[in-house]
Biopython code that builds the backbone (N, CA, C, O; Angstrom):
import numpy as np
from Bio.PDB.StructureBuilder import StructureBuilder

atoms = [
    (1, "UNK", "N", (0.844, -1.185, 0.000)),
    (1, "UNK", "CA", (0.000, 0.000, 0.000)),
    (1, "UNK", "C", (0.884, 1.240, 0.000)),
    (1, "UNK", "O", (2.069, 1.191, 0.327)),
    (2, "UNK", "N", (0.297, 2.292, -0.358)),
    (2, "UNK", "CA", (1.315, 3.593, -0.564)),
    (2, "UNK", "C", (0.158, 4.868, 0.727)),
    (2, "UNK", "O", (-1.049, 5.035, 0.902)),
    (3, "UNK", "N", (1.069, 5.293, 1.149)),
    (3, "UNK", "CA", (0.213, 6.486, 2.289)),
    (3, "UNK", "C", (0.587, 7.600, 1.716)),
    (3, "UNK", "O", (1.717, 7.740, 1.246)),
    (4, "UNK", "N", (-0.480, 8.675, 1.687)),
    (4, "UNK", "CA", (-0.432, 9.657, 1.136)),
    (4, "UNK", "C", (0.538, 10.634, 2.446)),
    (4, "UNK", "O", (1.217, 11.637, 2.225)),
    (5, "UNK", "N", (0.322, 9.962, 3.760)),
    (5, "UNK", "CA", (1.169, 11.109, 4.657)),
    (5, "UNK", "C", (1.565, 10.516, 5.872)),
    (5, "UNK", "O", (1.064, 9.398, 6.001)),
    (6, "UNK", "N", (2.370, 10.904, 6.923)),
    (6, "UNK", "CA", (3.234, 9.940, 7.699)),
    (6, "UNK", "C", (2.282, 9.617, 8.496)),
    (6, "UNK", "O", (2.451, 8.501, 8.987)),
    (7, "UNK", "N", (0.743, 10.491, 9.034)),
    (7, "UNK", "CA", (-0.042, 9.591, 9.881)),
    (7, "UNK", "C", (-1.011, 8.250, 8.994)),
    (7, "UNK", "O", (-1.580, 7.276, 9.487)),
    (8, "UNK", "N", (-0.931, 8.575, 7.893)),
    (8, "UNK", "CA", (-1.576, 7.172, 6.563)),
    (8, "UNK", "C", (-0.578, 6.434, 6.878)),
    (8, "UNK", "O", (-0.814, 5.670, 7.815)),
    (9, "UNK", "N", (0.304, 6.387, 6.504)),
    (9, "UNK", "CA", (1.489, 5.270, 6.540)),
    (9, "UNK", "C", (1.422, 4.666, 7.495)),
    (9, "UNK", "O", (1.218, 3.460, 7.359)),
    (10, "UNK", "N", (1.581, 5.297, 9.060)),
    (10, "UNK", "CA", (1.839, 4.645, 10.653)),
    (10, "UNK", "C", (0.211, 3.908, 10.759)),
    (10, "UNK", "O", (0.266, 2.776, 11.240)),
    (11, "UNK", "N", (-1.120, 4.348, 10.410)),
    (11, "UNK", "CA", (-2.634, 4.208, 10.327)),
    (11, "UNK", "C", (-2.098, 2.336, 9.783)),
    (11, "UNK", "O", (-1.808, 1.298, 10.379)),
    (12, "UNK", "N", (-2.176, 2.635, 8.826)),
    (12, "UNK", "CA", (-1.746, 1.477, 7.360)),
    (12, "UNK", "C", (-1.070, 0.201, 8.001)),
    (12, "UNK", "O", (-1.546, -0.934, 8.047)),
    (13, "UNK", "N", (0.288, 0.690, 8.540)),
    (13, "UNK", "CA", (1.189, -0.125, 9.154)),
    (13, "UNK", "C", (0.522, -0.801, 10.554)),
    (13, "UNK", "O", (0.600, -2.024, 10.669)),
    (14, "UNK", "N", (-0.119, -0.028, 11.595)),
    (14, "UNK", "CA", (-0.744, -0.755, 12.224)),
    (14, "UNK", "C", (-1.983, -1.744, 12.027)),
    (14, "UNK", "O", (-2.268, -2.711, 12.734)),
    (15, "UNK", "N", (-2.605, -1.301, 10.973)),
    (15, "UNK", "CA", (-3.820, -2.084, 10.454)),
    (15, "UNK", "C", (-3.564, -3.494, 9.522)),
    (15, "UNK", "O", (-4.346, -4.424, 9.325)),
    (16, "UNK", "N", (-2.226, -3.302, 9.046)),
    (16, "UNK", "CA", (-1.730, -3.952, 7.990)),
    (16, "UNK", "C", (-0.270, -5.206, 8.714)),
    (16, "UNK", "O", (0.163, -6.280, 8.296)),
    (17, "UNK", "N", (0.012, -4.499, 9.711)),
    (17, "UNK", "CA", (1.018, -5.049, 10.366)),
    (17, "UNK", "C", (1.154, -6.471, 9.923)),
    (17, "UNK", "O", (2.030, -6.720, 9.095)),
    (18, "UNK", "N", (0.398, -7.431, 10.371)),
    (18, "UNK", "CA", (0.520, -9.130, 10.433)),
    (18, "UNK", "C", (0.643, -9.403, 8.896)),
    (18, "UNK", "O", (0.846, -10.564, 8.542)),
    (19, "UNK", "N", (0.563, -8.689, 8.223)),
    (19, "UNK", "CA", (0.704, -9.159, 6.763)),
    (19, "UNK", "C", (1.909, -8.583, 6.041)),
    (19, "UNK", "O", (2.345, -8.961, 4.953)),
    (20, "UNK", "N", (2.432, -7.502, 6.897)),
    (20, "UNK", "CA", (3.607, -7.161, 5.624)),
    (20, "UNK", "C", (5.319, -7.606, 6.527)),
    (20, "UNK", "O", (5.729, -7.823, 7.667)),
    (21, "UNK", "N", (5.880, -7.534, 4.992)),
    (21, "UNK", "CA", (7.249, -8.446, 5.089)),
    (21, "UNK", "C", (8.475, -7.811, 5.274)),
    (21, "UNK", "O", (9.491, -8.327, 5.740)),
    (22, "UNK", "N", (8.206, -5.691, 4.554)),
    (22, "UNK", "CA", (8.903, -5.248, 4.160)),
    (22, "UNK", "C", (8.400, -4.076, 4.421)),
    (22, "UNK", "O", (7.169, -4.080, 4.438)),
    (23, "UNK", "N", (8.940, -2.988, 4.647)),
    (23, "UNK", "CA", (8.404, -1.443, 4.740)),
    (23, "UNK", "C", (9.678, -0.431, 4.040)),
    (23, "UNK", "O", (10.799, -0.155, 4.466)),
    (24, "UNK", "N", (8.902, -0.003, 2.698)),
    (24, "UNK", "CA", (9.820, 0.898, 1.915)),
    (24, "UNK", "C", (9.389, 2.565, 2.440)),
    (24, "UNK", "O", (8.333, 3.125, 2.148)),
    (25, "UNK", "N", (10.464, 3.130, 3.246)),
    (25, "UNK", "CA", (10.222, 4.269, 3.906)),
    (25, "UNK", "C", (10.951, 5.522, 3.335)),
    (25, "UNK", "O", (12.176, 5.548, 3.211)),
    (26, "UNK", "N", (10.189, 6.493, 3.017)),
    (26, "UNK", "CA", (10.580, 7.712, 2.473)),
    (26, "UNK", "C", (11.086, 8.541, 3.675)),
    (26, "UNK", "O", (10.288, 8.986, 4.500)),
    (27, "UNK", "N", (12.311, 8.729, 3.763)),
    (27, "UNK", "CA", (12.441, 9.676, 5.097)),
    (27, "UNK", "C", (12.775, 10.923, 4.851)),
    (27, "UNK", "O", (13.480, 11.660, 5.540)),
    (28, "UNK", "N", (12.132, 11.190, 3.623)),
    (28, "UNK", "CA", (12.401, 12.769, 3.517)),
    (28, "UNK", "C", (11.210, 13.720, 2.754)),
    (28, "UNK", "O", (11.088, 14.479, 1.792)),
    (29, "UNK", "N", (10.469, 13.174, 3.800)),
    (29, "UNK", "CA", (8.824, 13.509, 4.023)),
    (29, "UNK", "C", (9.065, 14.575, 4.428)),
    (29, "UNK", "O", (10.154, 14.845, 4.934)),
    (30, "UNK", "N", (7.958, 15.549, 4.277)),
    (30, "UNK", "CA", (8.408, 17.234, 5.250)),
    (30, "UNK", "C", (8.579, 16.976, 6.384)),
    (30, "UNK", "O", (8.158, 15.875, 6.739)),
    (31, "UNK", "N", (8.972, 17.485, 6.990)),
    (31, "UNK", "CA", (8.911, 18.037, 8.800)),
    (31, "UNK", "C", (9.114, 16.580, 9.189)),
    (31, "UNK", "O", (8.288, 15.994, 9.889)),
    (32, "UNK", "N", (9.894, 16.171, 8.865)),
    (32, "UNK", "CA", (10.546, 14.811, 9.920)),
    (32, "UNK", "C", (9.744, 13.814, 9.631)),
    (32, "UNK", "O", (10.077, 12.748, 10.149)),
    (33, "UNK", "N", (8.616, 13.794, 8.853)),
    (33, "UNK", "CA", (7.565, 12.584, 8.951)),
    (33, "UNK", "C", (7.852, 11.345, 9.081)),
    (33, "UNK", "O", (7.339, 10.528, 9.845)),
    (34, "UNK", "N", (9.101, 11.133, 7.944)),
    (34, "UNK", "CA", (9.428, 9.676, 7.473)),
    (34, "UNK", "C", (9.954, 8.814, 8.673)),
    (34, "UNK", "O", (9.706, 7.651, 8.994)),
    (35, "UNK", "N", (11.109, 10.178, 9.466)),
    (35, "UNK", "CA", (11.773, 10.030, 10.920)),
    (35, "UNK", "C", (10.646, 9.433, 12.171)),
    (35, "UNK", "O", (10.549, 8.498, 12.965)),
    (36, "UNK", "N", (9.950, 10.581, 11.766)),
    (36, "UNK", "CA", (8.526, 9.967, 12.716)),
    (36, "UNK", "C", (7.850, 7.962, 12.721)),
    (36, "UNK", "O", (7.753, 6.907, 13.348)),
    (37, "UNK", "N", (7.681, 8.429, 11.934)),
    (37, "UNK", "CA", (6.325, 7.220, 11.185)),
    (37, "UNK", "C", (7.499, 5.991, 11.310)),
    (37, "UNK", "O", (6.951, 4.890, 11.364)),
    (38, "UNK", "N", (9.188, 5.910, 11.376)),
    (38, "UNK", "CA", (10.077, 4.976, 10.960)),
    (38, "UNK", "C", (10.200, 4.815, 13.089)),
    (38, "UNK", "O", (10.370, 3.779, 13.733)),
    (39, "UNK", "N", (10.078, 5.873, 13.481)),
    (39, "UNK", "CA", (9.970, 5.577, 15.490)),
    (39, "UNK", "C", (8.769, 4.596, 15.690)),
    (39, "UNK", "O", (8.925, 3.423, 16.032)),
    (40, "UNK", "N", (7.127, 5.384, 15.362)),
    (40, "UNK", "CA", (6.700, 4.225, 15.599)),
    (40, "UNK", "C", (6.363, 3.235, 14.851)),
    (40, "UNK", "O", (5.296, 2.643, 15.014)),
    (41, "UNK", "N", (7.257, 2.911, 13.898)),
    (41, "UNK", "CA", (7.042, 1.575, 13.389)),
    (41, "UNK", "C", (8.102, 0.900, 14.794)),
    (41, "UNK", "O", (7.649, 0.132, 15.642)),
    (42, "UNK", "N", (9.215, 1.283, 14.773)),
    (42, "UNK", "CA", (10.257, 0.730, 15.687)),
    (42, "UNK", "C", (9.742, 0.285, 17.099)),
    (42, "UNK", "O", (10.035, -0.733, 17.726)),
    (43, "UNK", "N", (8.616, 1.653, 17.551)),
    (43, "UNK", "CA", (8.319, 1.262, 19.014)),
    (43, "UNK", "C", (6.760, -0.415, 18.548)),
    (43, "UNK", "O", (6.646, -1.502, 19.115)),
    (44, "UNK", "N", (6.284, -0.084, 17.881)),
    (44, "UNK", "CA", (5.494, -1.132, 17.629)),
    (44, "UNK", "C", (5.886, -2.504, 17.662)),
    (44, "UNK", "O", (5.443, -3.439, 18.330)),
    (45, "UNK", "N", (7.081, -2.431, 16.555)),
    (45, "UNK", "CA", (8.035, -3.941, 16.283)),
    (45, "UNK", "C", (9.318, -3.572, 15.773)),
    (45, "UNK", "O", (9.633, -3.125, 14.670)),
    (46, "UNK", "N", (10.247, -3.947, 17.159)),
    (46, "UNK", "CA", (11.650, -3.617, 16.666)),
    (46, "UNK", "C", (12.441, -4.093, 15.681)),
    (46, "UNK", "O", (13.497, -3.668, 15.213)),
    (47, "UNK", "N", (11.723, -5.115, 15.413)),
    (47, "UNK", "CA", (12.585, -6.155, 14.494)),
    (47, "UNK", "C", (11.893, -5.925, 13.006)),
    (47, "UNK", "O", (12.272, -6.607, 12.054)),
    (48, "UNK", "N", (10.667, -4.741, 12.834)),
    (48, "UNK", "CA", (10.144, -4.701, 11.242)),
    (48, "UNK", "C", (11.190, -4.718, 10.559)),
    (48, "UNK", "O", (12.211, -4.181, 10.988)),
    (49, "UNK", "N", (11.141, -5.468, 9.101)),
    (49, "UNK", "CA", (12.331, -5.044, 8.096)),
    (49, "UNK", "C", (12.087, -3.555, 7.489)),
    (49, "UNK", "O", (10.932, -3.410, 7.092)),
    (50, "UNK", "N", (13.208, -2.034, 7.279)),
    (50, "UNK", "CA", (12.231, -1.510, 6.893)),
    (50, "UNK", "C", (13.821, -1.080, 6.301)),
    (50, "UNK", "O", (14.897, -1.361, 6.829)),
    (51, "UNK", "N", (13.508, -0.090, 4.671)),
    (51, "UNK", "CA", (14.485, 0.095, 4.061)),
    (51, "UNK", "C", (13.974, 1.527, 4.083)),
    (51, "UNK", "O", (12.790, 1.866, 4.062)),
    (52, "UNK", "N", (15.194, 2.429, 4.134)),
    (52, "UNK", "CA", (14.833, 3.779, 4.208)),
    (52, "UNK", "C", (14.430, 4.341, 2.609)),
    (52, "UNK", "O", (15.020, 3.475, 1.963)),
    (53, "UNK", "N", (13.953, 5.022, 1.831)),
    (53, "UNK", "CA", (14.506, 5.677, 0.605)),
    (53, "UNK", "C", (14.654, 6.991, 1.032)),
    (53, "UNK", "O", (14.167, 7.439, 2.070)),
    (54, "UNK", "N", (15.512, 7.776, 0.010)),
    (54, "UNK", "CA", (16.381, 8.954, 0.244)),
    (54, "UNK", "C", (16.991, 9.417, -0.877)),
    (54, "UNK", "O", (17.392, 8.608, -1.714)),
    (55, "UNK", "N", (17.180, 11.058, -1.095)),
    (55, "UNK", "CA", (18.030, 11.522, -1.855)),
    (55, "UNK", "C", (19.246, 11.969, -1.172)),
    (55, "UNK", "O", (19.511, 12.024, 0.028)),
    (56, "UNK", "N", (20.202, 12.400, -2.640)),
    (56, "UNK", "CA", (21.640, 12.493, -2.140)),
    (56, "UNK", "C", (21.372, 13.813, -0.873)),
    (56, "UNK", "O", (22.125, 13.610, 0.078)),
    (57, "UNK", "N", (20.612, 14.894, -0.704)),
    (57, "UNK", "CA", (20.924, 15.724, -0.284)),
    (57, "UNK", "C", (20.142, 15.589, 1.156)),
    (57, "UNK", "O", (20.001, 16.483, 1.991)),
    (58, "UNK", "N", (19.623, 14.095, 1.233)),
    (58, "UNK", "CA", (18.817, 13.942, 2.593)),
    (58, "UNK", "C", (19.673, 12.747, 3.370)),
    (58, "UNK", "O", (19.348, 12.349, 4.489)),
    (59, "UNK", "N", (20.994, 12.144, 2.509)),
    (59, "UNK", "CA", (21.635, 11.197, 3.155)),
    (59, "UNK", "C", (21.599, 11.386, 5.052)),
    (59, "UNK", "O", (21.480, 10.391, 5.767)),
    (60, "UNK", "N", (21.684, 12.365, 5.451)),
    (60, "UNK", "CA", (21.805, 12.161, 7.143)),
    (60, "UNK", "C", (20.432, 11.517, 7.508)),
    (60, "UNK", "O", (20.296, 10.406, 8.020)),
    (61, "UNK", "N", (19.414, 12.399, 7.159)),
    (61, "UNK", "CA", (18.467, 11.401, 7.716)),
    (61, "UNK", "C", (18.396, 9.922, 7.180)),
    (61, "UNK", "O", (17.621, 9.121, 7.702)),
    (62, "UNK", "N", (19.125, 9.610, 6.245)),
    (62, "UNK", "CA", (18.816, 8.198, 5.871)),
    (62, "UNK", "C", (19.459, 7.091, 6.991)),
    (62, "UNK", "O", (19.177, 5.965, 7.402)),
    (63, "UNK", "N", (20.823, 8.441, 7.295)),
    (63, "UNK", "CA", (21.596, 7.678, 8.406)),
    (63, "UNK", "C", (21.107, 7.349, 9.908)),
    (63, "UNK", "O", (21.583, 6.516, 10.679)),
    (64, "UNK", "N", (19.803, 8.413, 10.152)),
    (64, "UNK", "CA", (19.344, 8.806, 11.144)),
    (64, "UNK", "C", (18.221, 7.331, 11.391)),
    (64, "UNK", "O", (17.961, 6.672, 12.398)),
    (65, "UNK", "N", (17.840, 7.253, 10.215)),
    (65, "UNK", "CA", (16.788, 6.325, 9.973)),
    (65, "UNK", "C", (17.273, 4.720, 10.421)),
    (65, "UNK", "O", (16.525, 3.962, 11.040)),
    (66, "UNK", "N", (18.854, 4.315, 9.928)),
    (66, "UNK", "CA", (19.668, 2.951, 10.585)),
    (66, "UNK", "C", (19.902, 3.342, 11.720)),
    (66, "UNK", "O", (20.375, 2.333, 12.243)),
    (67, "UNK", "N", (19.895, 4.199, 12.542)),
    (67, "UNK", "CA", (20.163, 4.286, 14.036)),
    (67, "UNK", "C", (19.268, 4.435, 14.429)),
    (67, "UNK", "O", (19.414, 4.207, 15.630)),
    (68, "UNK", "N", (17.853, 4.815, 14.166)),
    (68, "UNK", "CA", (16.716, 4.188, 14.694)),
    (68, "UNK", "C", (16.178, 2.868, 14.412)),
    (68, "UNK", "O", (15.169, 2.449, 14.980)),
    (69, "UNK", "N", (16.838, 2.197, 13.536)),
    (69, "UNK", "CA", (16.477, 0.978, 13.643)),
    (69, "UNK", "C", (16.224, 0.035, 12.122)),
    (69, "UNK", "O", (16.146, -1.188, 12.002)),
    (70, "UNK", "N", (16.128, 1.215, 10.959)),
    (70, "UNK", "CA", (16.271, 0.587, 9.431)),
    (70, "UNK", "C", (17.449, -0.257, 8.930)),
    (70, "UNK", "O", (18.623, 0.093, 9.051)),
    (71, "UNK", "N", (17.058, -1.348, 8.382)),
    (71, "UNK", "CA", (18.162, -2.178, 7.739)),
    (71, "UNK", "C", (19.297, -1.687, 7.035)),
    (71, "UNK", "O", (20.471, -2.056, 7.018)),
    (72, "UNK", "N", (18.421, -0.384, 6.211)),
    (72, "UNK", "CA", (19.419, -0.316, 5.121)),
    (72, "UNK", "C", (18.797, 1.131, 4.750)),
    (72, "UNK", "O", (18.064, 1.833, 5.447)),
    (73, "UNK", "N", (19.267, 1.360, 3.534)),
    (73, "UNK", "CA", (18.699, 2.737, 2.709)),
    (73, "UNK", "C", (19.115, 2.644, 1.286)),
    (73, "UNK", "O", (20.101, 2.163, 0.728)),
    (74, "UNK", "N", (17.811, 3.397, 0.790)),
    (74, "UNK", "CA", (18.400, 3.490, -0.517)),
    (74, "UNK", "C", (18.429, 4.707, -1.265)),
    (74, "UNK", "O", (17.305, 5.176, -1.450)),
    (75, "UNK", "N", (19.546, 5.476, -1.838)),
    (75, "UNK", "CA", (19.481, 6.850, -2.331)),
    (75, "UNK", "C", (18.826, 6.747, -4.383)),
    (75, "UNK", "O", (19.148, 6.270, -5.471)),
    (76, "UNK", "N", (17.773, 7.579, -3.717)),
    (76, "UNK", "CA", (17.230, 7.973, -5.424)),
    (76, "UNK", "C", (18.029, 9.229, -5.978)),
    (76, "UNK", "O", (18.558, 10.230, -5.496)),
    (77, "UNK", "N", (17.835, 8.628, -7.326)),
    (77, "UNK", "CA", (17.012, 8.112, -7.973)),
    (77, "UNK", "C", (17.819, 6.532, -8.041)),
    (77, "UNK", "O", (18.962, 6.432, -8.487)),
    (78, "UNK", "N", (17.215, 5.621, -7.647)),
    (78, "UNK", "CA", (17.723, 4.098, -7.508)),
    (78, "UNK", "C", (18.343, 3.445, -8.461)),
    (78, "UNK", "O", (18.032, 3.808, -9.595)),
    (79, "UNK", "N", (19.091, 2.632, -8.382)),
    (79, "UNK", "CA", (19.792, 1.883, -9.333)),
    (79, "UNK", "C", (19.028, 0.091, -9.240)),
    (79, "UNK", "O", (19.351, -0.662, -8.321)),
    (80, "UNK", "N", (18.432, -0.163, -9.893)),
    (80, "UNK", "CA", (17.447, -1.018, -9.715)),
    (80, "UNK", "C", (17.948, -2.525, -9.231)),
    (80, "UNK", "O", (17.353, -3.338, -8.523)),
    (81, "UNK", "N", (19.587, -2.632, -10.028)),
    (81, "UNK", "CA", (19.805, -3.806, -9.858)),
    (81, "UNK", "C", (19.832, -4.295, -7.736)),
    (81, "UNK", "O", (19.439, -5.159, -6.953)),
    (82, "UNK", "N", (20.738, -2.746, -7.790)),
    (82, "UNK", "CA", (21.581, -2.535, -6.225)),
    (82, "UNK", "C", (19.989, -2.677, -5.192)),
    (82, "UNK", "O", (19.945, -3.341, -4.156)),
    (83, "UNK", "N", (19.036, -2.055, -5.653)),
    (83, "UNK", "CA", (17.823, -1.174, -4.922)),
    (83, "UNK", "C", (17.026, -3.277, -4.725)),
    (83, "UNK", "O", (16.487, -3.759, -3.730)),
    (84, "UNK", "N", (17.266, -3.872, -5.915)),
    (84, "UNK", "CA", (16.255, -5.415, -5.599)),
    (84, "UNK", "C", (17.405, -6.061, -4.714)),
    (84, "UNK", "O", (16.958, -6.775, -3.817)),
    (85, "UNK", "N", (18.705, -5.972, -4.768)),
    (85, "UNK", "CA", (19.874, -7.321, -4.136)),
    (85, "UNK", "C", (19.500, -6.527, -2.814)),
    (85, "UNK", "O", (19.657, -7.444, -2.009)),
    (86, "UNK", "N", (18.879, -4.794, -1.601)),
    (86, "UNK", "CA", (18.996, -4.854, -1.132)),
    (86, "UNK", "C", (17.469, -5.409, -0.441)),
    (86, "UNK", "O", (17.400, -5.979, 0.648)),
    (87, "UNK", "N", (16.804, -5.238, -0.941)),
    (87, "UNK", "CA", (15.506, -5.854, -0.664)),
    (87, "UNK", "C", (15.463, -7.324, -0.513)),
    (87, "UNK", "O", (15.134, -7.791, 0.578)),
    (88, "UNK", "N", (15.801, -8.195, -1.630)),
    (88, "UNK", "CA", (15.625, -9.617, -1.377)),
    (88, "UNK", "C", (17.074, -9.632, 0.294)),
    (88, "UNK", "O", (16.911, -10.391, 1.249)),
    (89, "UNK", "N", (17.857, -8.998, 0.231)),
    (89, "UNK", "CA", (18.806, -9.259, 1.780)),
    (89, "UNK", "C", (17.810, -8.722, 2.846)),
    (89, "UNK", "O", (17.901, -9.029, 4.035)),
    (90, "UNK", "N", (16.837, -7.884, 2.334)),
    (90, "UNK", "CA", (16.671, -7.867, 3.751)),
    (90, "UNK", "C", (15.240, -8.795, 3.906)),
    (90, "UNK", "O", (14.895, -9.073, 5.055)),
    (91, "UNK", "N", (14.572, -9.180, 2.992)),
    (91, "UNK", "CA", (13.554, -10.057, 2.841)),
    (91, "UNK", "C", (13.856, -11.694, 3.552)),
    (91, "UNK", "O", (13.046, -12.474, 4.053)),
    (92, "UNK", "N", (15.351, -11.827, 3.361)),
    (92, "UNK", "CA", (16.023, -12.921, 4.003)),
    (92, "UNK", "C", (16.532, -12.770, 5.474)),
    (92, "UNK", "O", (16.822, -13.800, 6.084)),
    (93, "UNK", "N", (16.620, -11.913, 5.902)),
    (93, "UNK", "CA", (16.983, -11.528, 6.957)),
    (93, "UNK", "C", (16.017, -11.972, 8.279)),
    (93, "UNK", "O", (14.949, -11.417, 8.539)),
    (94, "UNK", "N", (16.446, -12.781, 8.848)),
    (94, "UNK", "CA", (15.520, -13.743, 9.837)),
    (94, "UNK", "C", (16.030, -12.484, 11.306)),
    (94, "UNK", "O", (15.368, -12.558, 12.341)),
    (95, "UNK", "N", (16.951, -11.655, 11.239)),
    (95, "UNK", "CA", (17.198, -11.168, 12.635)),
    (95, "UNK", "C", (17.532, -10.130, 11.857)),
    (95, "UNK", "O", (18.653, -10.089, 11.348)),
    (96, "UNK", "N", (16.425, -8.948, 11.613)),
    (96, "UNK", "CA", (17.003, -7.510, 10.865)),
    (96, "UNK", "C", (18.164, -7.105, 11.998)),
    (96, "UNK", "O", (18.266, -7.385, 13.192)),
    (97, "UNK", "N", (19.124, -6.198, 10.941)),
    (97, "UNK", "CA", (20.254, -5.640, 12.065)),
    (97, "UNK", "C", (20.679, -4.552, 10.998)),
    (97, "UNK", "O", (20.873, -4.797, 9.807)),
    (98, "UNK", "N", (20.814, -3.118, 11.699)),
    (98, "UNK", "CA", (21.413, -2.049, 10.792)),
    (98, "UNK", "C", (22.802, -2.781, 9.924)),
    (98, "UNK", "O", (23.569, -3.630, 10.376)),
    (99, "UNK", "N", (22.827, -2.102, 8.463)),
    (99, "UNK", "CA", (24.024, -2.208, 7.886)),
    (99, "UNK", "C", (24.140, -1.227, 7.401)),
    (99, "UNK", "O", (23.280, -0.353, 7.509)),
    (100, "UNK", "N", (25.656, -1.019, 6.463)),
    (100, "UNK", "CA", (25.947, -0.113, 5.740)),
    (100, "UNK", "C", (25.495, -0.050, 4.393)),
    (100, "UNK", "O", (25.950, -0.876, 3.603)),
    (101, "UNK", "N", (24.476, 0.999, 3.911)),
    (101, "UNK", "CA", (24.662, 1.083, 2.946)),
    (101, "UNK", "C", (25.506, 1.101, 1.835)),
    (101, "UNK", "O", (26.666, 1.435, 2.074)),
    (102, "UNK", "N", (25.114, 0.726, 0.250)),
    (102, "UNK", "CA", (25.897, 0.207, -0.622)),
    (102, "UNK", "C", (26.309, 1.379, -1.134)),
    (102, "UNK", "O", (27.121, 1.396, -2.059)),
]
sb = StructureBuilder()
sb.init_structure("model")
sb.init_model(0)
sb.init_chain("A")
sb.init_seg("    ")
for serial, (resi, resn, name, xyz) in enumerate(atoms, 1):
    if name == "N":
        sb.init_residue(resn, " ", resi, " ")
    sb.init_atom(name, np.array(xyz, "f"), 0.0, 1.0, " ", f" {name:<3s}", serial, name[0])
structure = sb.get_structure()
C-alpha cells in the first residue's frame, strides 16, 4: 500500500502489520515525517524489516533512519539492480540488524 502522509502510513502499518514483510520508507517527508512514522514503526516492532529511501541531499536522515532501527537505505534516484539485491537481503533476513549502505 502507498500512504499519502506519515499519519496514513503509521494508520496502514498498524492495520496492515501481520501481513507485511517489508516497509519501503521515504524519510524525507516534510517536517521529519518519514523520521517519525520509521519511530513508531520501531516502538510497535523492533525487528520490522524496513528500508529507508532517500536523496543524495537527505543522506543524514537516511543515516538517522539505521540508528533508529532501518536495515538499510536506498538513495534515489535508484539503481534497480543494487535497490532489488537490497531488498531480497533484507527479505532474508531472519534477525534484521542495521548495515551499511551500498
Amino acid at each position: 500500500a502507498v500512504a499519502a502522509s506519515g499519519a496514513d502510513a503509521l494508520s496502514l502499518y498498524k492495520a496492515h502489520r501481520s501481513d507485511i514483510d517489508l516497509v519501503l520508507l521515504d524519510v524525507a517527508q516534510p517536517e521529519r515525517q518519514g523520521i517519525s512514522v520509521l519511530s513508531g514503526i520501531m516502538e510497535l516492532n523492533p525487528r520490522e524489516r524496513v528500508i529507508a529511501l532517500a536523496t543524495m541531499d537527505t543522506t543524514p536522515l537516511a543515516r538517522t533512519a539505521l540508528a533508529i532501527g532501518a536495515l538499510n537505505f536506498i538513495i534515489r534516484p535508484l539503481v534497480p539492480q543494487r535497490a532489488l539485491a537490497k531488498i531480497q537481503a533484507a527479505l532474508r533476513s531472519p534477525h534484521p540488524h542495521p548495515t551499511e549502505a551500498l
